[in-house]
Wavefront OBJ file of the C-alpha trace (Angstrom):
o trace
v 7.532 -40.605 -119.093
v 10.369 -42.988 -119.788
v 13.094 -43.822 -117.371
v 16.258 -41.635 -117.049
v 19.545 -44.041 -116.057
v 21.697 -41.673 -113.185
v 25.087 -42.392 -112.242
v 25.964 -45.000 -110.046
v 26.669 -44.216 -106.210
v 30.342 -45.650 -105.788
v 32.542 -44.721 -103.584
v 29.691 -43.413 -101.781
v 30.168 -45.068 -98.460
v 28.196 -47.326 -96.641
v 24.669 -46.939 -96.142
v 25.490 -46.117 -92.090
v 28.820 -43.728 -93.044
v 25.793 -42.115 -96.045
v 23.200 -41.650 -92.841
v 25.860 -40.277 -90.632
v 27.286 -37.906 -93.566
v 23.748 -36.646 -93.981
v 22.865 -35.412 -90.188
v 26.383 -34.032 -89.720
v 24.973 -31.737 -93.184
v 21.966 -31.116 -91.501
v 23.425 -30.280 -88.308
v 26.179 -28.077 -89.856
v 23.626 -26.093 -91.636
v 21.273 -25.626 -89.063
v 24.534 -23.942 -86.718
v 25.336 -21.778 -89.812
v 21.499 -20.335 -90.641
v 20.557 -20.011 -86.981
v 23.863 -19.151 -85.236
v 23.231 -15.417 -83.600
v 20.143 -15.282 -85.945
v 18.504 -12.474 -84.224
v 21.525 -10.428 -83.338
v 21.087 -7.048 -84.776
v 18.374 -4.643 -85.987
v 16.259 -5.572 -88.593
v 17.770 -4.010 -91.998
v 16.330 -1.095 -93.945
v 13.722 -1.616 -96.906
v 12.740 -5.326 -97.693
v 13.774 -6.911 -94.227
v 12.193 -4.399 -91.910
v 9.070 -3.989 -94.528
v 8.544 -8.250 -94.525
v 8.744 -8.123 -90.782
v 6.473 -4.757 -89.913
v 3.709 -6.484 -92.322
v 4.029 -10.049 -90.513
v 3.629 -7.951 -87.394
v 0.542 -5.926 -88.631
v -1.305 -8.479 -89.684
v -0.422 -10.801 -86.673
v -1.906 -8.192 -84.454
v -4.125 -6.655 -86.412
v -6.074 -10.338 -87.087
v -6.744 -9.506 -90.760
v -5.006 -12.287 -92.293
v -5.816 -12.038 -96.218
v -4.689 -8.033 -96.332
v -1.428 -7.238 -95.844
v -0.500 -3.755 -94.134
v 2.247 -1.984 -93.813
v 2.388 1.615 -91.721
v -1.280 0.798 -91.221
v -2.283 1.105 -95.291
v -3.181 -1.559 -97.198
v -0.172 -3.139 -98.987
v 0.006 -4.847 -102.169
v 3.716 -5.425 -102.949
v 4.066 -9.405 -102.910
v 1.509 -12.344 -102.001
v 1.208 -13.388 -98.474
v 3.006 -16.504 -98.275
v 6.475 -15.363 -95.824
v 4.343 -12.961 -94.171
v 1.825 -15.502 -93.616
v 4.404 -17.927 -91.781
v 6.415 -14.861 -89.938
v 2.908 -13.675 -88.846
v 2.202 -17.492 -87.294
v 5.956 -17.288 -85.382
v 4.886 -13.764 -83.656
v 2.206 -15.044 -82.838
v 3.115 -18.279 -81.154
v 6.582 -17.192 -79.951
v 6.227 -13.179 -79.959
v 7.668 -10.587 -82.033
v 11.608 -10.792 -82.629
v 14.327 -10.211 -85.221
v 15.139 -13.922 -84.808
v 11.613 -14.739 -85.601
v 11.287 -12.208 -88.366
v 14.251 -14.017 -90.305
v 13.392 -17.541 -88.948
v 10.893 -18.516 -92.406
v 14.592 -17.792 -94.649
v 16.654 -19.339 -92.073
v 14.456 -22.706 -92.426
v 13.820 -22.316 -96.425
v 17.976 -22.380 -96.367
v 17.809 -25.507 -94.324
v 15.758 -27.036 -96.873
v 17.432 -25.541 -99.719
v 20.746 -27.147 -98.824
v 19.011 -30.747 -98.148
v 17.240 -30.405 -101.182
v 20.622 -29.178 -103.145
v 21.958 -32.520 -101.716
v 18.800 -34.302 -102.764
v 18.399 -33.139 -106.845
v 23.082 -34.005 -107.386
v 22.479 -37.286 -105.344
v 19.328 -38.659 -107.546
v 20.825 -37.151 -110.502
v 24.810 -38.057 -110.840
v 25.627 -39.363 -107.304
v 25.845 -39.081 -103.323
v 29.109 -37.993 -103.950
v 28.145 -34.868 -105.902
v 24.927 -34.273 -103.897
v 26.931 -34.155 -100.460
v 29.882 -32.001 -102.162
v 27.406 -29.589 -104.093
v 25.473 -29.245 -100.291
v 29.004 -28.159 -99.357
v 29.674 -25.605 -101.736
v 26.453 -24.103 -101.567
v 26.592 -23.917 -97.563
v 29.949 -21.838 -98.224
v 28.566 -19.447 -100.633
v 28.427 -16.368 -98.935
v 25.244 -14.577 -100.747
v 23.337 -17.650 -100.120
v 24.272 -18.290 -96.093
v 23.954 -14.339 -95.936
v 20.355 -14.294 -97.556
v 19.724 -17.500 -95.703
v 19.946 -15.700 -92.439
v 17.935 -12.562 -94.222
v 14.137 -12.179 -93.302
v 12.979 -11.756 -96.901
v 11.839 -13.629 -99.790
v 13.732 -15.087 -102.098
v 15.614 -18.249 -99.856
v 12.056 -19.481 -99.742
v 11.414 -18.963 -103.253
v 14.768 -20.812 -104.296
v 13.506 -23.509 -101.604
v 10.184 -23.958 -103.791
v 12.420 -23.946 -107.524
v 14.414 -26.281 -105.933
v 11.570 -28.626 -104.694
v 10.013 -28.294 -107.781
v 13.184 -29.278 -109.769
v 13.493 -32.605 -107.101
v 10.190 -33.653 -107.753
v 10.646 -33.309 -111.488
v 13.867 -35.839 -111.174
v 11.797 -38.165 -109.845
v 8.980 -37.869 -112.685
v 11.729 -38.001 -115.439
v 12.654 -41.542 -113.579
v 9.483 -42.356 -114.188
v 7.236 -41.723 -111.031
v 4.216 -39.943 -112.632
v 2.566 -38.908 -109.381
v 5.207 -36.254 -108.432
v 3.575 -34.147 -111.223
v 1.308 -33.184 -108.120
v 4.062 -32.238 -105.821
v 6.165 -30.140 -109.215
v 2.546 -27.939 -109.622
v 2.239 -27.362 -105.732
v 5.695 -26.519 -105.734
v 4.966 -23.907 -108.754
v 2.128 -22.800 -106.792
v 3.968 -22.420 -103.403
v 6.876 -20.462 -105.341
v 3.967 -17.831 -106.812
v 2.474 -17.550 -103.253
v 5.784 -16.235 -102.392
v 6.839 -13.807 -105.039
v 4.206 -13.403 -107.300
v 5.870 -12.731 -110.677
v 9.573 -14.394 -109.330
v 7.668 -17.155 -108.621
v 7.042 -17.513 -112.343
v 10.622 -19.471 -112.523
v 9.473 -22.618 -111.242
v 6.706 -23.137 -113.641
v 8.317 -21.615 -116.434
v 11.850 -24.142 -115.628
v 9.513 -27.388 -115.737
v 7.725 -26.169 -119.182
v 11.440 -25.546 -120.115
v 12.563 -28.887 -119.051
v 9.692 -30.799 -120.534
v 10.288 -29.368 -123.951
v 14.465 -29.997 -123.091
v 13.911 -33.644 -122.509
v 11.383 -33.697 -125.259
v 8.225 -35.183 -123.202
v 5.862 -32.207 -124.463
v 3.090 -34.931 -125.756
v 3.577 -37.040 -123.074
v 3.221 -34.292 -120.671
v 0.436 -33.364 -121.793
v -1.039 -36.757 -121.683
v -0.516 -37.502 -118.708
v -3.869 -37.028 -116.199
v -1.347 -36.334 -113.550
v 0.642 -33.677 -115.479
v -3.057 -32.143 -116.121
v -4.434 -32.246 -112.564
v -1.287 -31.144 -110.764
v -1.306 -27.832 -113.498
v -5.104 -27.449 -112.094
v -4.463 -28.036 -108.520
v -1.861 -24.715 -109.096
v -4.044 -22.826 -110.596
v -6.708 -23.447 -107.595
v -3.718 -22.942 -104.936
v -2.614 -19.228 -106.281
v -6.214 -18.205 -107.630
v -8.255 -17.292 -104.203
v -6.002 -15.059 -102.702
v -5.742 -12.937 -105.743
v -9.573 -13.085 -106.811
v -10.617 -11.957 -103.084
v -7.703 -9.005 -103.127
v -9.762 -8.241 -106.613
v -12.728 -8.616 -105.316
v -11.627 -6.137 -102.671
v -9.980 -3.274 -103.707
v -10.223 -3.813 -107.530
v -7.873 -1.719 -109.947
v -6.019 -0.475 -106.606
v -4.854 -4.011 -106.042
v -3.932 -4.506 -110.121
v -2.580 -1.169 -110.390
v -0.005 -1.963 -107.234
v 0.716 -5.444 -107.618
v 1.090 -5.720 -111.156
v 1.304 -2.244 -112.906
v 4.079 -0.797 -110.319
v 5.781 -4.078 -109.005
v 5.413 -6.645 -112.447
v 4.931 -3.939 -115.121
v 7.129 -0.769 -114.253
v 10.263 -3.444 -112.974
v 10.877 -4.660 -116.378
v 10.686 -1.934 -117.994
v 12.496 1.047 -116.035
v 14.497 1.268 -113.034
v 13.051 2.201 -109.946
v 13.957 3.141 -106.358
v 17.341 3.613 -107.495
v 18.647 -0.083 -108.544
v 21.942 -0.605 -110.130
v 21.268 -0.868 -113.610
v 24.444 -2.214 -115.584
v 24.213 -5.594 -117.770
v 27.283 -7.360 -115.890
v 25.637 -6.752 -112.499
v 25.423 -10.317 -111.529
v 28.847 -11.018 -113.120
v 29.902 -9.006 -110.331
v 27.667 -10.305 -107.430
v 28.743 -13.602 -108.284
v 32.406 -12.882 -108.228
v 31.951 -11.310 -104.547
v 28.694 -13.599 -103.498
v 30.343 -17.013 -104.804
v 34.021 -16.486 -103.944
v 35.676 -18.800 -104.366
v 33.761 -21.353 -106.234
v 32.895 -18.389 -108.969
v 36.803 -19.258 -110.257
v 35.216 -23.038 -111.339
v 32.007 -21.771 -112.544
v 33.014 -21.174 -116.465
v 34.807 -24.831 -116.201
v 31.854 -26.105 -114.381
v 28.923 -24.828 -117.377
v 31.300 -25.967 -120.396
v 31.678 -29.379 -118.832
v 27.583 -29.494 -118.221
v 27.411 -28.474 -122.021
v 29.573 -30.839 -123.345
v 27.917 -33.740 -121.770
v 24.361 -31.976 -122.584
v 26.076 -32.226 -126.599
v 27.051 -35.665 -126.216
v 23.590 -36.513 -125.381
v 23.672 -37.029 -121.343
v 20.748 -35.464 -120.360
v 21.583 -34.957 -116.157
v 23.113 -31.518 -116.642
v 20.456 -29.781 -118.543
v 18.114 -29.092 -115.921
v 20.238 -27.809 -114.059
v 21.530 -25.788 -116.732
v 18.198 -24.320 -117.928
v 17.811 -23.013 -114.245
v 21.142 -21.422 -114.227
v 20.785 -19.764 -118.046
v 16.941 -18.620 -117.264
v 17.713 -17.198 -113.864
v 20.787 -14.862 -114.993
v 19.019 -13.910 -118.130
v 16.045 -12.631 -117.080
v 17.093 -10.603 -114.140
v 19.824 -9.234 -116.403
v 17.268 -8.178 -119.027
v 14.730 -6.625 -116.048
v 16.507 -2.831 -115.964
v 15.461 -3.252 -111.717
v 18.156 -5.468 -110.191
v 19.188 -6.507 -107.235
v 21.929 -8.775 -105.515
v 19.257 -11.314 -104.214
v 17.402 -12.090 -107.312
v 19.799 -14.556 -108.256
v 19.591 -16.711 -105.205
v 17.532 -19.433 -106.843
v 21.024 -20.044 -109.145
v 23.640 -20.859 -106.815
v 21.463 -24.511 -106.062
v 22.363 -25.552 -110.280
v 25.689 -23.818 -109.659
v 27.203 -25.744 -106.899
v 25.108 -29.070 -108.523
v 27.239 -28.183 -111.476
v 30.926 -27.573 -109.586
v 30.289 -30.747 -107.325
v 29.784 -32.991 -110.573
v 32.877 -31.309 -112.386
v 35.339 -32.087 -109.490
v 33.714 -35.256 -108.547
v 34.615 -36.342 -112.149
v 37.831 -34.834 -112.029
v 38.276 -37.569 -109.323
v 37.174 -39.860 -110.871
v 39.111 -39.410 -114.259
v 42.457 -39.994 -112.028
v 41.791 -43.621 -111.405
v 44.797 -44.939 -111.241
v 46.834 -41.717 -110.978
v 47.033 -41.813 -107.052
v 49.181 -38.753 -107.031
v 46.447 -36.709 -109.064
v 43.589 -38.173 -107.207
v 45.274 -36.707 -103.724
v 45.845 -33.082 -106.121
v 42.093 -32.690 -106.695
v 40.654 -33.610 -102.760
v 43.233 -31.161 -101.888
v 41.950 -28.745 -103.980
v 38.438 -29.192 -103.061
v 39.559 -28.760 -99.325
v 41.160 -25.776 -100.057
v 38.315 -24.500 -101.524
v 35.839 -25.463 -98.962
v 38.315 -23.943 -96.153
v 38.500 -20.926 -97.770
v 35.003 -20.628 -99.204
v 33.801 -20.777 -95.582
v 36.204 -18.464 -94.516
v 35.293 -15.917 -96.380
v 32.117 -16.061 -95.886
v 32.498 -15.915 -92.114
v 34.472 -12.799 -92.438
v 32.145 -11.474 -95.232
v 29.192 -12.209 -92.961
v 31.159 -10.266 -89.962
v 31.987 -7.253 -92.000
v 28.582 -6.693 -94.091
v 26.570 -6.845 -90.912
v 22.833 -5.156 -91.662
v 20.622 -2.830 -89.810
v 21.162 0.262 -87.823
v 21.092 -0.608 -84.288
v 21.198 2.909 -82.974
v 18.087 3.859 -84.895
v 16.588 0.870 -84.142
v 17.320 1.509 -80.248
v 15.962 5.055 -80.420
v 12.839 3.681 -81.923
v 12.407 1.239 -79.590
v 12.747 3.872 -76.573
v 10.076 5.820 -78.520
v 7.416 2.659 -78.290
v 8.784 2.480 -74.381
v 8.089 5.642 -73.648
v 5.102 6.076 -75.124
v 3.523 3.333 -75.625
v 0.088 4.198 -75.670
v -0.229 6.486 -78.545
v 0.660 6.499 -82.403
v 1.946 9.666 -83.198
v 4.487 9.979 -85.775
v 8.177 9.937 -85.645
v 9.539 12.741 -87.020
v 13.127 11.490 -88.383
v 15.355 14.821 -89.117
v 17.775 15.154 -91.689
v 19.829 18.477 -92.563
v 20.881 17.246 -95.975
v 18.868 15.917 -99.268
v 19.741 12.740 -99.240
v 17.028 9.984 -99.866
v 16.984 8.488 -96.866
v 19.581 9.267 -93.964
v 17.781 7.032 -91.780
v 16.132 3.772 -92.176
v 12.912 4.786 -92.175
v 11.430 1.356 -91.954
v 13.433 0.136 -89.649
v 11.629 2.986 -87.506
v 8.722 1.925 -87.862
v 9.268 -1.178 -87.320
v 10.967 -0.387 -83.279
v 8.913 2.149 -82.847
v 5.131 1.090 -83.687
v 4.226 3.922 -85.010
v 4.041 5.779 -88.161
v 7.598 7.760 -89.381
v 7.768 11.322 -91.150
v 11.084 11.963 -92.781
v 11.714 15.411 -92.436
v 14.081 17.905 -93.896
v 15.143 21.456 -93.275
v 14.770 22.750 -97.055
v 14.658 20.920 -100.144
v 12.908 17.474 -100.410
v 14.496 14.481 -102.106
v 13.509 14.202 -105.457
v 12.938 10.087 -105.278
v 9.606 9.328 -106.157
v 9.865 5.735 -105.720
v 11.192 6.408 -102.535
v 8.236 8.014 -101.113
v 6.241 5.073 -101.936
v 7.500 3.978 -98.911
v 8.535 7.300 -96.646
v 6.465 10.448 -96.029
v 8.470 13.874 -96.837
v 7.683 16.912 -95.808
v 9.911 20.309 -94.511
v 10.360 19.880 -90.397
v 8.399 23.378 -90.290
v 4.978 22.228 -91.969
v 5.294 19.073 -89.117
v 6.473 20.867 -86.292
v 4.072 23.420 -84.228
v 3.729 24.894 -81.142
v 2.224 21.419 -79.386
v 5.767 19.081 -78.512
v 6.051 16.402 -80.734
v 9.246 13.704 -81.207
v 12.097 13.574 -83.084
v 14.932 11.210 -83.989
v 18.268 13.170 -85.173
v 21.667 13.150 -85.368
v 23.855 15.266 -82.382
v 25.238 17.439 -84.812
v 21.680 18.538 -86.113
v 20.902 19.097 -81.951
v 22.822 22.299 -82.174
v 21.578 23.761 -86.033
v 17.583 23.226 -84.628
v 18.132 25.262 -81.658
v 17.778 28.674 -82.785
v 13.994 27.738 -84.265
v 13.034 24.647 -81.568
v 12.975 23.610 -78.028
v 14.553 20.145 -77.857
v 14.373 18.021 -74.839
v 17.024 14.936 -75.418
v 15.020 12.110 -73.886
v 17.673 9.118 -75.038
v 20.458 8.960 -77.170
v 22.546 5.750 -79.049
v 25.668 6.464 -80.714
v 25.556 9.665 -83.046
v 21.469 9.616 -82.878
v 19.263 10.900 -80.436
v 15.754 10.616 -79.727
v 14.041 14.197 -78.183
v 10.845 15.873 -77.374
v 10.463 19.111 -80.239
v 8.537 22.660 -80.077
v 8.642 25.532 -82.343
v 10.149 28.355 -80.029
v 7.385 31.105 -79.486
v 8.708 34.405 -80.988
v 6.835 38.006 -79.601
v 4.010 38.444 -81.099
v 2.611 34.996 -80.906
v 0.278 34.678 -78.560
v 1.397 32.965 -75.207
l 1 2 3 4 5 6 7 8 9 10 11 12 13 14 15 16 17 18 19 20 21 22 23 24 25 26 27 28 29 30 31 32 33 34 35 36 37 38 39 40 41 42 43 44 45 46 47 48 49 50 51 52 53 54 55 56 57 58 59 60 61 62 63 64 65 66 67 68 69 70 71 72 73 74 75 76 77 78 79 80 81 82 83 84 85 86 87 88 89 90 91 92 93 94 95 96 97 98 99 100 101 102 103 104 105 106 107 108 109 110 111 112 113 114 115 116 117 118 119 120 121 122 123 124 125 126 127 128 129 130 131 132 133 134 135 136 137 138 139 140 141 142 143 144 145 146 147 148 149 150 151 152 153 154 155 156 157 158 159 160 161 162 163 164 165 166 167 168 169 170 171 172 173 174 175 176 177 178 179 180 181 182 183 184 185 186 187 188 189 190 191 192 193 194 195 196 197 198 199 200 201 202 203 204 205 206 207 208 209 210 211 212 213 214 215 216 217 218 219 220 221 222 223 224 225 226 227 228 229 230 231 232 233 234 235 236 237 238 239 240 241 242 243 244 245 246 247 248 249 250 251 252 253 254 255 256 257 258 259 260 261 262 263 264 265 266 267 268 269 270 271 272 273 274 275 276 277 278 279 280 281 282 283 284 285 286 287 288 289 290 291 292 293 294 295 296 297 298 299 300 301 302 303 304 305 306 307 308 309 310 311 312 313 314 315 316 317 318 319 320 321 322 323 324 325 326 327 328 329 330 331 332 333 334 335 336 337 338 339 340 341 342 343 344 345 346 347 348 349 350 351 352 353 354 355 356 357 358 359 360 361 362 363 364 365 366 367 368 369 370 371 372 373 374 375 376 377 378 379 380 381 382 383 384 385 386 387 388 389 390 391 392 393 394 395 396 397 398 399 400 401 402 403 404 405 406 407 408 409 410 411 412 413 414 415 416 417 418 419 420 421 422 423 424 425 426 427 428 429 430 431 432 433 434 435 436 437 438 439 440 441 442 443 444 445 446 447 448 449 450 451 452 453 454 455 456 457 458 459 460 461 462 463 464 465 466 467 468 469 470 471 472 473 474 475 476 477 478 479 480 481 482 483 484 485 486 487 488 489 490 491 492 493 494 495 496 497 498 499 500 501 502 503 504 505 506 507
């Protein structure tokens, strides 16, 4: 593959001012990810699910099938719970641990953000597009969120490096662009279809198809993926069969694309939105920032077009998949702040000469920067996850009684889907969680994929069992049940429950 000419580096600094530049980046990002990492409870759904699985399998000792609530679990391939289940392990079970895989994919996102804008246009851009992607609030906040898709973006974005370097003409990165592909499917199966689908994308963009294809290291690096992701999913076949296909791709490839499930926001401008409130306040340069990566694309510069292709691929298919969620656009914001970093870096540049302009735009940019990061300090302070009384309770539970696995009965008066986190339960607790209601069950079959139902009288008998529930609910159970409060945490408290014997029942 031919040569690709990148911008020139001046104005970049000295090599020693470049080096010094670089570990203050690392250093800043490192405080940022890590600071108070594993302060608070583990959040409902994905977080607490990632982390209870880790923590199954990491005591359990089967290492190829995932569990979760002690069943078999076929949601995602292994690869985060595979590295959280080494950190429990070697340093014990602990939210900071749980979230530490993301916190360290965000690391390497941000170096590797720095990495694909300095090869491409210049140290300049790479070091200011680091910057603006450190300030993003959706990406620091998922960053510092124990779940998948900050290590996905980490393997897009290492794919997309090494491809920069084959485009200049260093045909042996082919082998690290396929591992990379691979590494991204070990992670999120069918998300993980980005990175492979990006490089066939940006092969056919740059019009190296033939070439490609020609190339012995193009073909052995597409074999070496196909022999990374294979194993895992021809033992899981070779294990459970159509229970395995049915799960992993009928329910969570299959039914995603084509319905809405567990309740998922379902508009078209979804992401318009996320990335008005995730990417404030760079969002306000990110029209300016595509047309300028166009035009240049039109004129027949070639650096933006990657980058491009990630952004329009990303955004497109997640808007078309009716299932959508705020994170699933994490691998973007890398090509977005690539893109914003080389429109006001040549803003900069196009003052030469204009001294009072020049000072303008760096003013600018500090605004930005100062106010980018300050909102996502107090966005990060305000949208704090997890529900540390429930997560208390259920931690008393596994203290109390730590010898045993009976369920967790978690109580709710109303219909509502889920009044507690229910995974978050189990999670604390160790052991398995019954939602139960008073009357009517919550008609959310997706839902109970992940929850048990049932009516607090077809759990509850004679024999004390326990129960989490709010105070209020303390008072409405105590014509029907003996409670025994045993610990309580804000409005929640956790309690020893018996049916009241009535005459006629034998004593």
């Amino acid at each position: 593959m031919p040569q690709t000419t990148l911008v020139g580096d001046e104005g970049s600094g000295t090599p020693r001012t470049q080096r010094v530049l670089l570990m203050l980046l690392i250093l800043a990002t490192a405080c940022a990810v890590f600071w108070k990492l594993g302060s608070g409870s583990l959040a409902a759904w994905d977080e607490a699910i990632y982390a209870q699985v880790a923590k199954e399998m990491a005591q359990g000792g089967d290492w190829l099938t995932p569990h979760w609530s002690y069943q078999v679990w076929f949601e995602k391939p292994p690869l985060l719970i595979w590295v959280t289940a080494c950190f429990f392990r070697l340093f014990g079970v602990s939210e900071f641990w749980a979230r530490a895989a993301s916190a360290l994919s965000g690391i390497g996102v941000v170096l590797l953000t720095y990495s694909m804008g300095a090869r491409v246009y210049s140290r300049r851009v790479g070091l200011l597009a680091a910057v603006v992607l450190l300030t993003g609030y959706h990406f620091l906040s998922f960053a510092r969120f124990g779940t998948m898709e900050v290590m996905l973006t980490l393997f897009i974005c290492l794919a997309v490096d090494a491809y920069t370097r084959v485009r200049a003409g260093q045909e042996k990165y082919w082998y690290l662009v396929w591992t990379a592909c691979a590494l991204a499917l070990l992670t999120k199966g069918a998300g993980g279809l980005i990175a492979p689908a990006l490089i066939v994308l940006a092969v056919a963009f740059d019009r190296q198809v033939g070439e490609a294809l020609r190339s012995k290291h193009f073909r052995l690096g597409a074999l070496l993926c196909v022999l990374l992701v294979a194993p895992w999913h021809l033992v899981m076949y070779a294990r459970y069969g159509s229970d395995f296909t049915g799960e992993y791709l009928g329910y969570h490839v299959l039914a995603r694309t084509t319905r809405t499930l567990e309740g998922h926001p379902t508009g078209y401008l979804y992401f318009v939105g996320r990335l008005l409130d995730g990417f404030f306040p760079w969002c306000l340069l990110v029209p300016f920032a595509l047309v300028s990566g166009l035009r240049e694309t039109l004129k027949g510069e070639r650096r933006a077009g990657i980058f491009l292709l990630l952004f329009g691929l990303v955004f497109s298919v997640y808007t078309l998949i009716p299932t959508r969620r705020p994170w699933y656009i994490v691998p973007l914001y890398p090509a977005l702040s690539i893109l914003i970093a080389a429109l006001i870096v040549k803003l900069y540049r196009a003052a030469q000469g204009r001294a009072l302009y020049r000072r303008l735009v760096a003013a600018a940019c500090v605004v930005l920067v100062i106010a980018a990061a300050s909102y996502s300090v107090l966005s990060l302070y305000l949208n704090r996850r997890g529900d540390d009384s429930a997560a208390q309770l259920a931690w008393q539970a596994r203290r109390l009684s730590p010898a045993d696995r009976e369920p967790l009965v978690a109580f709710s008066e109303g219909s509502e889907a889920e009044p507690f986190d229910a995974q978050t339960l189990l999670f604390y607790s160790d052991r398995p969680v019954e939602q139960a209601y008073a009357d009517h069950l919550p008609a959310n079959d997706d839902a109970k994929r992940y929850v048990s139902y049932s009516k607090l009288s077809d759990l509850i008998e004679t024999s004390p069992g326990r129960i989490i529930l709010r105070q209020e609910d303390v008072q409405r159970l105590s014509a029907k049940y003996e409670l025994q409060v045993l610990a309580q945490a804000g409005s929640l408290v956790y309690a020893t429950i018996k049916r009241k014997e009535t005459k006629g029942e034998p004593q």
